[in-house]
C-alpha positions as CSV (number, residue, x, y, z in Angstrom):
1,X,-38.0,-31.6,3.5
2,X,-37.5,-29.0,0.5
3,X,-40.3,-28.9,-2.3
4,X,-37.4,-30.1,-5.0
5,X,-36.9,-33.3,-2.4
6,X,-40.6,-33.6,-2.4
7,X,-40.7,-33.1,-6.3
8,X,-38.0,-36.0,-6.7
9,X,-39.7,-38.5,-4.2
10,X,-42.8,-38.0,-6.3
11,X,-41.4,-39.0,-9.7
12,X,-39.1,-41.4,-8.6
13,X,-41.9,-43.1,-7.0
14,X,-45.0,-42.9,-10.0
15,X,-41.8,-43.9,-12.4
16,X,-40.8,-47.0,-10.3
17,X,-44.5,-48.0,-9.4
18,X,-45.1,-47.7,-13.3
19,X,-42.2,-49.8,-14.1
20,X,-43.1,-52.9,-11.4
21,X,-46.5,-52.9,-13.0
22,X,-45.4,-52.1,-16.9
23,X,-45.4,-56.0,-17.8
24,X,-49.5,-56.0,-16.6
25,X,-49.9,-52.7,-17.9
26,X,-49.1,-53.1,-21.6
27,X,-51.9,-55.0,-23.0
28,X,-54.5,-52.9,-21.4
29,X,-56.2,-49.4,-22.3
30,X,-53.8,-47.8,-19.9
31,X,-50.7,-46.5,-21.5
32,X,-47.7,-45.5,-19.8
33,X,-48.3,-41.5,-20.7
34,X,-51.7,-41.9,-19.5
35,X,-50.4,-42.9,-16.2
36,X,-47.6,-40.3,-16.1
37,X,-49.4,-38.0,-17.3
38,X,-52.6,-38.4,-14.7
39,X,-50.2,-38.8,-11.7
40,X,-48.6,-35.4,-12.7
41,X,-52.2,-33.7,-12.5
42,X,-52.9,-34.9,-9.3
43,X,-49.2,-34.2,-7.4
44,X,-49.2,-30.6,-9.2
45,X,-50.8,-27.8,-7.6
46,X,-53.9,-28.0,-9.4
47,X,-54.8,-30.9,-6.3
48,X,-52.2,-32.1,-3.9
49,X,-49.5,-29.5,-4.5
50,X,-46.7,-32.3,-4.1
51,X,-44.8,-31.2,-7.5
52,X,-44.2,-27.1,-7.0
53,X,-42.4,-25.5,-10.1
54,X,-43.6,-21.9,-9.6
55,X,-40.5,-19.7,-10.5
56,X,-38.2,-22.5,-12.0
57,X,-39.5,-23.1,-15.2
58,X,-35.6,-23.5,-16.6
59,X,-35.1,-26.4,-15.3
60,X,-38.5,-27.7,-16.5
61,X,-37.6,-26.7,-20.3
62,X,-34.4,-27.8,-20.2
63,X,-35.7,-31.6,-19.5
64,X,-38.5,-31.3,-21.9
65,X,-35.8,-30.3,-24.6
66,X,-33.3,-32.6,-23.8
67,X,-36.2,-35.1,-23.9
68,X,-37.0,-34.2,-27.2
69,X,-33.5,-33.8,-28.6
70,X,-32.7,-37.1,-28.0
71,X,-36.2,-38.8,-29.1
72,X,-35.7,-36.5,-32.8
73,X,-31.8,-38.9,-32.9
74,X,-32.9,-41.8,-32.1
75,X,-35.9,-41.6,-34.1
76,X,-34.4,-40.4,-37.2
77,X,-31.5,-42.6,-36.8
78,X,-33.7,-45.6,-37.3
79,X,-35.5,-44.5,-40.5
80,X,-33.9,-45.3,-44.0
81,X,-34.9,-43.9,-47.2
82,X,-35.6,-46.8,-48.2
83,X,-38.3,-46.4,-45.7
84,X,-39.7,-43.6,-47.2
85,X,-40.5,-45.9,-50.7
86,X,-41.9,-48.7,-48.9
87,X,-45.4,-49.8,-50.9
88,X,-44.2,-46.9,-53.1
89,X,-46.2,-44.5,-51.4
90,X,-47.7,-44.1,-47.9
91,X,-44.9,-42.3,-45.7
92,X,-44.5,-40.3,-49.0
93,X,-48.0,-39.4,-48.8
94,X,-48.7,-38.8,-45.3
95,X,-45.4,-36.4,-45.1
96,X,-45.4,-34.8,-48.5
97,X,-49.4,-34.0,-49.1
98,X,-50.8,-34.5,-45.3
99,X,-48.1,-32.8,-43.2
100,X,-48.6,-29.4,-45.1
101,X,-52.3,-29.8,-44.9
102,X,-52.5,-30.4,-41.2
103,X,-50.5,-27.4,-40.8
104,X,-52.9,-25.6,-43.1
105,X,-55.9,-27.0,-41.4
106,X,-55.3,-25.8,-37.6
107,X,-54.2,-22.5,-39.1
108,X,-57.8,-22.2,-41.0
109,X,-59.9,-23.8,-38.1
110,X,-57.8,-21.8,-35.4
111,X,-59.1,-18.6,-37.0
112,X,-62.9,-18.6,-36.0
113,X,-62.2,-20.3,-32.7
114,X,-59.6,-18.6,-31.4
115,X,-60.0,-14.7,-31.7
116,X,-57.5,-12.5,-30.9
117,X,-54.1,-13.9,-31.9
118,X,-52.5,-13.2,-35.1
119,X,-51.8,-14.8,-37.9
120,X,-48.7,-16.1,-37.3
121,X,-50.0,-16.9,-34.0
122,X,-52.3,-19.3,-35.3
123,X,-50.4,-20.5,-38.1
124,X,-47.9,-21.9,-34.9
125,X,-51.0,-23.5,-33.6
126,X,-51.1,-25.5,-36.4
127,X,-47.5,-26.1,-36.7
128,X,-46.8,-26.9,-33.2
129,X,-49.8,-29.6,-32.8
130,X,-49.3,-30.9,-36.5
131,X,-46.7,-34.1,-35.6
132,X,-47.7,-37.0,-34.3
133,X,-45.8,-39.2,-31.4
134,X,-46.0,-42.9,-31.8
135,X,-45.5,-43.7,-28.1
136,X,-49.0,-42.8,-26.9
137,X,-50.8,-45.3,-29.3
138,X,-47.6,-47.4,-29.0
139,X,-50.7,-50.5,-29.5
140,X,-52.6,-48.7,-32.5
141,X,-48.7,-48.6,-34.0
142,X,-47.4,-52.0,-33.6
143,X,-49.8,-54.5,-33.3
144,X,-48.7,-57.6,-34.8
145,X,-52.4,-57.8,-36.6
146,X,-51.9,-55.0,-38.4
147,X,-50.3,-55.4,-42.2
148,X,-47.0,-54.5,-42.1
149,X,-47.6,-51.3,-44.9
150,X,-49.7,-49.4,-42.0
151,X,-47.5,-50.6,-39.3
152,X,-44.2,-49.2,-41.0
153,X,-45.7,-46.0,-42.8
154,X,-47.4,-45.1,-39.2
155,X,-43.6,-45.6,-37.4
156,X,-42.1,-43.3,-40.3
157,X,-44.5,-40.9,-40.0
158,X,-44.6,-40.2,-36.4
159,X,-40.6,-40.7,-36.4
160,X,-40.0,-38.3,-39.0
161,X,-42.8,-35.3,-39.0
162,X,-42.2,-33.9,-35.9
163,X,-38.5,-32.8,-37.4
164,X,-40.0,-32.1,-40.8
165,X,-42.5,-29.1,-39.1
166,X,-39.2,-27.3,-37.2
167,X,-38.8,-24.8,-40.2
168,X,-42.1,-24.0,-40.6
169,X,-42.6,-23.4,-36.6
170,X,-39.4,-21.2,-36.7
171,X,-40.3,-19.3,-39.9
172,X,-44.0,-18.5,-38.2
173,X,-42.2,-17.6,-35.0
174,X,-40.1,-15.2,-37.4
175,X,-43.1,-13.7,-37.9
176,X,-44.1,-12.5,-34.8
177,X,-42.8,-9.1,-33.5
178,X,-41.1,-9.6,-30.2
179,X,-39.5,-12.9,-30.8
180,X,-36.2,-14.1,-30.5
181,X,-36.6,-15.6,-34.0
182,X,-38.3,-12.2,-35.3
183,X,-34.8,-10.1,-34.1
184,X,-33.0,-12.6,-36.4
185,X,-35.2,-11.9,-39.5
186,X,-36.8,-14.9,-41.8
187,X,-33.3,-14.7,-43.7
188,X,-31.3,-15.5,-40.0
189,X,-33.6,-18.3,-39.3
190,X,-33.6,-19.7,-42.5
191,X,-29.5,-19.6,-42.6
192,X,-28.7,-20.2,-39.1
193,X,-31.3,-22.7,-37.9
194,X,-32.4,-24.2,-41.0
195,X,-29.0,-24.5,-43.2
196,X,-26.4,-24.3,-40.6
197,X,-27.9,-26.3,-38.0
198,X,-28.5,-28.8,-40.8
199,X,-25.4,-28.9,-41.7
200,X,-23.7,-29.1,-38.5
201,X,-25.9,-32.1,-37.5
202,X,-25.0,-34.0,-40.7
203,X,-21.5,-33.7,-40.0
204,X,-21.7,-34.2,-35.9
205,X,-23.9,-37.3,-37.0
206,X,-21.6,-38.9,-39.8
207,X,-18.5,-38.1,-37.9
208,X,-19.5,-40.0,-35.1
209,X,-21.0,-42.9,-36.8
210,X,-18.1,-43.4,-38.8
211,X,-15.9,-43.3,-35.9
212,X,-17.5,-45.8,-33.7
213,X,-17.7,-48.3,-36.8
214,X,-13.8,-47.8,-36.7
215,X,-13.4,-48.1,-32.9
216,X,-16.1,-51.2,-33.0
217,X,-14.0,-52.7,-35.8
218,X,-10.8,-52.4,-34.5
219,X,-12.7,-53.7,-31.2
220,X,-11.4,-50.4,-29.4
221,X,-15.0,-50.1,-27.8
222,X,-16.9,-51.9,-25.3
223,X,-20.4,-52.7,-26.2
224,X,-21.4,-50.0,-22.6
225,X,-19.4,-47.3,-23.8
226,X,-21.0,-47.8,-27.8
227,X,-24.6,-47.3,-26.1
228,X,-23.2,-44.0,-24.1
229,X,-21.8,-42.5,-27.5
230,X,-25.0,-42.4,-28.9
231,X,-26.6,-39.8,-26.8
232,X,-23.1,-38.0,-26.8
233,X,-23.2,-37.4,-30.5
234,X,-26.9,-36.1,-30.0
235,X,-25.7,-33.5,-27.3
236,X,-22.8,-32.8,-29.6
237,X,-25.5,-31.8,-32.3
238,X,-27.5,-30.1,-30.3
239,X,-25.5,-28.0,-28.5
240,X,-23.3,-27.1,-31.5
241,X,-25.8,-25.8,-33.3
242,X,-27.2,-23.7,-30.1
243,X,-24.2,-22.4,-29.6
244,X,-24.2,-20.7,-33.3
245,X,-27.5,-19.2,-32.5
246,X,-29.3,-22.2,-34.8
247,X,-32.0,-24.8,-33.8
248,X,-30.6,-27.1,-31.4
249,X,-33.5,-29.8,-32.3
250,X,-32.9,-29.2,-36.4
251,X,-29.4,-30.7,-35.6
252,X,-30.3,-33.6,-33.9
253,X,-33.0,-34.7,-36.1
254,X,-30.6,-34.6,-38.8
255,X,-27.2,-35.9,-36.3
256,X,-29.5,-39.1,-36.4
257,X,-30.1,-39.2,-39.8
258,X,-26.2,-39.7,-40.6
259,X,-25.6,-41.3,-37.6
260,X,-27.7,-44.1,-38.7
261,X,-26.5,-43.9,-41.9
262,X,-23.3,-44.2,-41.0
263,X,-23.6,-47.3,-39.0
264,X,-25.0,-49.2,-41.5
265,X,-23.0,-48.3,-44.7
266,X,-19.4,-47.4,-43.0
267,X,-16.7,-49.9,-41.6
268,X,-18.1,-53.9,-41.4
269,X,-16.9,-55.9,-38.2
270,X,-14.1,-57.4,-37.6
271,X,-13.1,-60.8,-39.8
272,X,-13.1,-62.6,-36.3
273,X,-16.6,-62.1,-35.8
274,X,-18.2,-65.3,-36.5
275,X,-21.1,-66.2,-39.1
276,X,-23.8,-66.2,-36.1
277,X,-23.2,-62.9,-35.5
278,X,-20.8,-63.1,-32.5
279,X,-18.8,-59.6,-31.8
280,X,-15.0,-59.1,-32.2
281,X,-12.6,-61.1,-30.1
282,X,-14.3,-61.8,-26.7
283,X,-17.3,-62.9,-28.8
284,X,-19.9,-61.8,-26.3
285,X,-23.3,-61.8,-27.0
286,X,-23.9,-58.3,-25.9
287,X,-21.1,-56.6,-28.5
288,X,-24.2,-57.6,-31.0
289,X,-26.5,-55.2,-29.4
290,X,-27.6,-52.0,-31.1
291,X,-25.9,-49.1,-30.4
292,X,-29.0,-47.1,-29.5
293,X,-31.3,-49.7,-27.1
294,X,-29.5,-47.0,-24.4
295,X,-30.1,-43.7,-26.1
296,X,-34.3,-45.1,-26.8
297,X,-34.8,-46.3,-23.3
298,X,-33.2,-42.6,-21.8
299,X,-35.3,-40.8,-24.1
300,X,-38.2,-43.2,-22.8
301,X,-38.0,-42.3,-19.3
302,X,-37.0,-38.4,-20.0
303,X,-40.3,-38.3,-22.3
304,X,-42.2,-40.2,-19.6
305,X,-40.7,-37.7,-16.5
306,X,-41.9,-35.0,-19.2
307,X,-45.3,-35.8,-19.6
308,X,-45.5,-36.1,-15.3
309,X,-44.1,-32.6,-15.2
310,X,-46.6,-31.5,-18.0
311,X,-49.5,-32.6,-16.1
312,X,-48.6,-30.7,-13.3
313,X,-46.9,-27.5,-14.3
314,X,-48.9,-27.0,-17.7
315,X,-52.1,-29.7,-17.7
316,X,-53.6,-28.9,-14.6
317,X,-53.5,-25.6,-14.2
318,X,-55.2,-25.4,-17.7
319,X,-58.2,-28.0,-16.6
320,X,-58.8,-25.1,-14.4
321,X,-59.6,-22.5,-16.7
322,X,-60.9,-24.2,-19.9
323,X,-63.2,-22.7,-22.3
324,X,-65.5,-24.4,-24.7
325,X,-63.3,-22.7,-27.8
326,X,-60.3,-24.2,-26.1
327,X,-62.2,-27.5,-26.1
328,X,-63.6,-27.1,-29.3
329,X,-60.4,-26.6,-30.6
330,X,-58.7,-29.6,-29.3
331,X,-61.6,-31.7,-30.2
332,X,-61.0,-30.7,-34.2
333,X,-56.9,-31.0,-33.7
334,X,-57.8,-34.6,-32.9
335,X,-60.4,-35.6,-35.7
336,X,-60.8,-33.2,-38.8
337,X,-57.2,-31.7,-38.8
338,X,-55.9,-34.9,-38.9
339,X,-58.3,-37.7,-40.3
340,X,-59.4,-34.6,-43.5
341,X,-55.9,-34.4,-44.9
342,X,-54.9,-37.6,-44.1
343,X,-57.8,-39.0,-46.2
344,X,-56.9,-36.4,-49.0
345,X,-53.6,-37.7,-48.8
346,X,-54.4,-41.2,-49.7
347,X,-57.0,-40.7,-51.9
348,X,-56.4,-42.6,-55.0
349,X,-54.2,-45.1,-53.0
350,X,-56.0,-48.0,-53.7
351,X,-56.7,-49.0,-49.4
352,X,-59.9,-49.1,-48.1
353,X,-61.8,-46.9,-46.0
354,X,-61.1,-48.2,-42.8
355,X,-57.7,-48.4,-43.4
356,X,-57.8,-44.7,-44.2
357,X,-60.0,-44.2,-41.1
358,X,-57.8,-46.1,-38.9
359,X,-55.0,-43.9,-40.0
360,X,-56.2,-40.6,-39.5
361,X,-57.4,-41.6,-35.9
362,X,-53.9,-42.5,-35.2
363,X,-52.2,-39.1,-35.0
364,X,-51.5,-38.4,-30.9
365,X,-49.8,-35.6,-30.0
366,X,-47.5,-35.4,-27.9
367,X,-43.9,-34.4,-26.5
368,X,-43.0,-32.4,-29.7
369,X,-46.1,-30.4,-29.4
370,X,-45.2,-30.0,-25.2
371,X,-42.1,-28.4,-26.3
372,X,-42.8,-26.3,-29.4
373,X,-46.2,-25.1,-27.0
374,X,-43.9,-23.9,-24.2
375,X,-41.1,-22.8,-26.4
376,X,-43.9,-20.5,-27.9
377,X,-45.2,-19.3,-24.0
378,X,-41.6,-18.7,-22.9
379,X,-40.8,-16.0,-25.8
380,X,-43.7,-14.0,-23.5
381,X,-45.8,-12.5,-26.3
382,X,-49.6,-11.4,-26.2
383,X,-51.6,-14.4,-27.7
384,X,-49.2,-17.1,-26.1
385,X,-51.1,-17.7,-23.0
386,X,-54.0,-19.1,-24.7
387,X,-51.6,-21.3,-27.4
388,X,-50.2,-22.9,-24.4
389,X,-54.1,-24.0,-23.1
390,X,-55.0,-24.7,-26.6
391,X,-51.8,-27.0,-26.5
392,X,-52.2,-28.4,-23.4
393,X,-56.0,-29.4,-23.7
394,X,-55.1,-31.4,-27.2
395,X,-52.2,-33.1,-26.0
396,X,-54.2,-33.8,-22.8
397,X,-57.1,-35.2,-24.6
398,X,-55.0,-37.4,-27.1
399,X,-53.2,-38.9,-24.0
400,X,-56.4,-39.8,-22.9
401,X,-58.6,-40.9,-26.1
402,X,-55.6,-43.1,-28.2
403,X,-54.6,-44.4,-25.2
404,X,-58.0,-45.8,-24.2
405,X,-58.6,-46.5,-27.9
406,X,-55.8,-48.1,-29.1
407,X,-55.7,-51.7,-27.8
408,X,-59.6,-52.1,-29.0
409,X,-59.2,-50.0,-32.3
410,X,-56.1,-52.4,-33.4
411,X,-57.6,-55.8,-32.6
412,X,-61.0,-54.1,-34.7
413,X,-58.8,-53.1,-37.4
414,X,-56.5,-56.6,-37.4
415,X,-59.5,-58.4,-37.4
416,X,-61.4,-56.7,-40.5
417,X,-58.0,-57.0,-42.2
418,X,-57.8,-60.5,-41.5
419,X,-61.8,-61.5,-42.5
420,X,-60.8,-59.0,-45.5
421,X,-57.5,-61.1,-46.7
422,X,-59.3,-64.3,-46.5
423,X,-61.8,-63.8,-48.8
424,X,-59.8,-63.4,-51.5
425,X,-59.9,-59.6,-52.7
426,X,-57.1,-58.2,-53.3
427,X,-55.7,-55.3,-50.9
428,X,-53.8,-52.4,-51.1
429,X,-52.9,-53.1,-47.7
430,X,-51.5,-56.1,-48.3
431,X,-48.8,-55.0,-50.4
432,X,-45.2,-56.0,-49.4
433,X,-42.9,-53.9,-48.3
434,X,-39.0,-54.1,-47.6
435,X,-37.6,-54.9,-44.1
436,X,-37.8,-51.7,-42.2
437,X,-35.0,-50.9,-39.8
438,X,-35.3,-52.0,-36.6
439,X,-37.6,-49.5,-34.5
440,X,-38.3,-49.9,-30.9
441,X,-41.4,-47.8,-29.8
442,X,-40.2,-47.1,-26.2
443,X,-43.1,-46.8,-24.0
444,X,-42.9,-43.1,-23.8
């Protein structure tokens, strides 16, 4: 049997063992990107050699981006600006003040511990571990205990900052000599992936949405072929703006932005739909579900397949050559470039300390920093070999510590919130904040 038959058995098989046992799984320590990302370690080459990429490392990037492409729609597509108000200030906050500092603080720290690269080199480090992915402390994210103004301002954040720090990873990348972004110029990039790509996925996005409201109305579409279009309009995005030599991700993250939009403020349903909610005509229950349950659960299983392939073609290799500034780096990524402008970022807030602490713990990198790390090693540059271990270590040591800490750190946190609320005092945290759109953390 070929190695690509071999490569298939084995992530067929982890996925469908993971996915018998997902039920059990999901109130323990052991996170489904843990277990993907462990079993990829041990079938790469690094141990049994079962998962052999060597020489086909197109194949492997095109999954991870189309991974990410469509978790940048979907995730987007569920935030609304009202979202960004809610309690009046904490996704505001975390984006506005503590995404620019994060960037700003794995630049500064990468500079004494990592020698040699420049600095735009280590200005990507920082931009390419700076978002966060929700899906590896899925626990720490949406634990019922939690008050709903953490809950909602930790899904915004993670679903919004990892399309917020595209233009400053293309703009660094501009400014490295031997890029494809550095042939274009900072003025090319900033007009063809950041306004045209924009622009592109804002119309690919509305159009869409505003046609399947009119096709859904008119009850032209069947509730199957409404979950399919989704991921359609996000390859429409994407690969409209990579065909104009822009950022393929820029226009999905922004495709779902109007997409969502779209949905809710275009077309109504049909007049025969009845007050409980029933769909047009047939009245079936499943013309009520939303549009993009089929879009989150592919990007799901993509991100999941990702993070097997990571641990084998990227993970392990690196567990083999690690240095203690490569550790030492990864160690800060996950604890002072995080929790120190996240805590300057709420200062004056009015929540407590733990809240702030609990926060700032709650950053996990993951598939957005996979990408923008190997997007970085493909361009084939001096300095890139050791952004990709610096990469891989963090991302590899945030699967492991939020995962193991998440379940335990949200029942902590719940319960002090709890004891705290009963007593009397009034909390920040408490606030109330609007209905957020419906957000399904898939377990990525």
């Amino acid at each position: 049997m070929s190695g690509e038959a071999w490569t298939g058995v084995a992530v067929a098989g982890v996925t469908a063992a993971y996915a018998l046992c997902s039920r059990r799984l999901a109130s323990t320590p052991v996170s489904s990107a843990m277990v993907f990302t462990g079993c990829g370690v041990l079938l790469g080459p690094a141990v049994l050699g079962v998962v052999e990429t060597q020489g086909r490392t197109g194949p492997i990037l095109t999954l991870l981006e189309s991974a990410l492409a469509l978790v940048l729609f979907t995730d987007a597509m569920a935030v609304r600006r009202r979202d960004l108000r809610s309690g009046g200030f904490l996704p505001g906050r975390l984006l506005g003040i503590g995404l620019p500092l994060t960037i700003g603080a794995g630049w500064l720290l990468a500079w004494p511990l990592l020698p040699g690269l420049t600095v735009w080199e280590l200005a990507l480090v920082g931009a390419v571990l700076a978002p966060t992915d929700a899906a590896l402390g899925k626990t720490a994210m949406s634990s019922p205990r939690l008050p709903p103004l953490v809950r909602q301002g930790l899904n915004v954040e993670s679903g919004l900052n990892d399309g917020m720090v595209l233009p400053f990873f293309l703009l660094f990348l501009a400014g490295i000599p031997g890029t494809s972004a550095a042939e274009e110029g900072v003025s090319g990039v900033f007009w063809r992936a950041l306004v045209l790509s924009t622009v592109l996925g804002l119309l690919a996005g509305a159009g869409g949405g505003r046609l399947l409201c009119a096709a859904r109305a008119r009850g032209w579409v069947t509730p199957e072929w409404a979950q399919l279009f989704v991921p359609a309009v996000a390859m429409a995005a994407y690969c409209l703006a990579v065909v104009t030599d822009g950022s393929g991700f820029i226009a999905a993250w922004a495709a779902g932005f109007a997409f969502g939009h779209a949905l809710r403020h275009s077309a109504p349903r049909p007049a025969t739909a009845t007050a409980s909610g029933a769909g047009p005509a047939g009245g079936r229950p499943e013309d009520d579900a939303r549009p993009a349950d089929f879009a989150e659960h592919l990007g799901g299983l993509l991100t999941s397949v990702s993070l097997l392939v990571f641990g084998a073609v990227v993970l392990g290799p690196t567990l083999e050559d690690l240095s203690w500034r490569v550790v030492g780096y990864a160690v800060l990524s996950l604890t002072v470039v995080r929790m120190l402008p996240v805590a300057l970022a709420l200062a004056g807030s009015g929540l407590r300390p733990p809240t702030v602490a609990y926060i700032g713990w709650f950053g996990p990198r993951g598939l957005a920093s996979v990408v923008l790390g190997l997007l970085v090693v493909e361009e084939q540059v001096r300095g890139t070999d050791l952004l990709g271990r610096v990469v891989a270590a963090t991302v590899g040591l945030s699967v492991l510590l939020h995962g193991v800490s998440a379940v335990a750190l949200a029942d902590r946190y719940g319960r002090w919130h709890e004891e705290a609320a009963a007593t009397g005092r009034r909390l920040r945290e408490a606030t109330p904040v609007p209905e957020a759109a419906p957000r399904r953390i898939v377990a990525r």
